[in-house]
N, C-alpha and C positions, 0 to 999 in steps of 0.2 A: 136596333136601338131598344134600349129598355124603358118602359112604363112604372114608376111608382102609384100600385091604384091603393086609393084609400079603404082598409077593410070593413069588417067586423071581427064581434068576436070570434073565438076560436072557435065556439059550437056552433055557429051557425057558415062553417066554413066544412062543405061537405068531404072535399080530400085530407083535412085533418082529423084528429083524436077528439073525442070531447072532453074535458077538462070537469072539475067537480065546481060548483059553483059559488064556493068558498074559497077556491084556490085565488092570491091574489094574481097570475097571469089571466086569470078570467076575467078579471077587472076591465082590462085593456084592449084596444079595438087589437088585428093583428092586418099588417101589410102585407100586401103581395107586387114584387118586384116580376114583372111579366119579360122574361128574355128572351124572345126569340128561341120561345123551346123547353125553356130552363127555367120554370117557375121558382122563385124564391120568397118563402113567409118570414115575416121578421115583426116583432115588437118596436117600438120607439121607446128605446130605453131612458129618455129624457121625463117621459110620463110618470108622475109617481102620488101617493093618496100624502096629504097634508092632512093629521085632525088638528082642529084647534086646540088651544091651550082651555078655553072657555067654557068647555062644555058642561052641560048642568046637572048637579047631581042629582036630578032623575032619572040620569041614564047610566050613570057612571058610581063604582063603588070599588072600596079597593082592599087588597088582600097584604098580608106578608108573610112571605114562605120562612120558614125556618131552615130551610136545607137549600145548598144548589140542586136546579133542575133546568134542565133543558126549554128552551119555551114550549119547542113542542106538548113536553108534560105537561107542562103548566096549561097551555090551551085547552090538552084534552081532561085537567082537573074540572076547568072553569065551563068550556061547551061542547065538551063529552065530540073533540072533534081533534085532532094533531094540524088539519090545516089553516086552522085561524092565529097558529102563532102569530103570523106576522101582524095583525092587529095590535098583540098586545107589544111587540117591538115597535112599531110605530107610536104606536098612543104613547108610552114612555120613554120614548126616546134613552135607552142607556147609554150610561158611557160604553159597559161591557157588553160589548152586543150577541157574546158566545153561550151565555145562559144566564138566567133572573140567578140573581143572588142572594144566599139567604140572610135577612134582615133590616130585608129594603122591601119598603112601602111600594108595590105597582096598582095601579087604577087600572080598572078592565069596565069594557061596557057589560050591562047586566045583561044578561043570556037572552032574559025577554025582550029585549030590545035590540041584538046584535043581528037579525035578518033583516030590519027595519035600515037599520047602519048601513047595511052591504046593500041593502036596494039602494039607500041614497048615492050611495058613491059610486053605484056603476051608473045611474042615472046620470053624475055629473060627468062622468068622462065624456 
């Protein structure tokens, strides 16, 4: 019979990889399905970061690229990083979710403030 146990995260899960602590997978606890033999680790894909729409602009400032770019670029323009894209695709929610488009307004958290961000939000998972 199989056990669903409740994890942690991935670095603190000694038969897996460590993950970099910007990546949003790192965010989330991770599951281990114990089967009789045949460990299985699994995320809960139903988990996911919500920013508000309210957030105040002492933390928040916003850019607009003249050209298409990948988010990734665009992350590593704004915190010198390729894995915080997904911040900035969440926080603005595009229609176009395959890259920022040029001559659109995106809001990003300010750089000094965006470890503060990632500590809050793994705190709340």
């Amino acid at each position: 019979m199989s056990t669903i146990i409740n994890g942690a995260l991935q670095n603190q899960v000694d038969e897996l990889n460590s993950l970099n602590s910007n990546l949003y997978e790192n965010i989330f606890n991770i599951n281990l399905i114990d089967g009789d033999g045949s460990d299985l680790y699994f995320y809960n894909i139903l988990n996911k970061v919500v920013f508000p729409d309210d957030i105040s602009d002492e933390y928040i400032t916003e850019i607009v690229i003249n050209v298409d770019k990948p988010w990734t670029t665009l992350s590593h323009e704004i915190y010198n990083t390729i894995q915080l894209w997904w911040v900035l695709v969440l926080l603005n929610k595009p229609d176009y979710i395959f890259k920022a488009q040029a001559g659109t307004t995106y809001k990003f958290i300010k750089p000094g403030f965006i470890n503060a961000v990632l500590q809050q939000i793994s705190n709340n998972q």
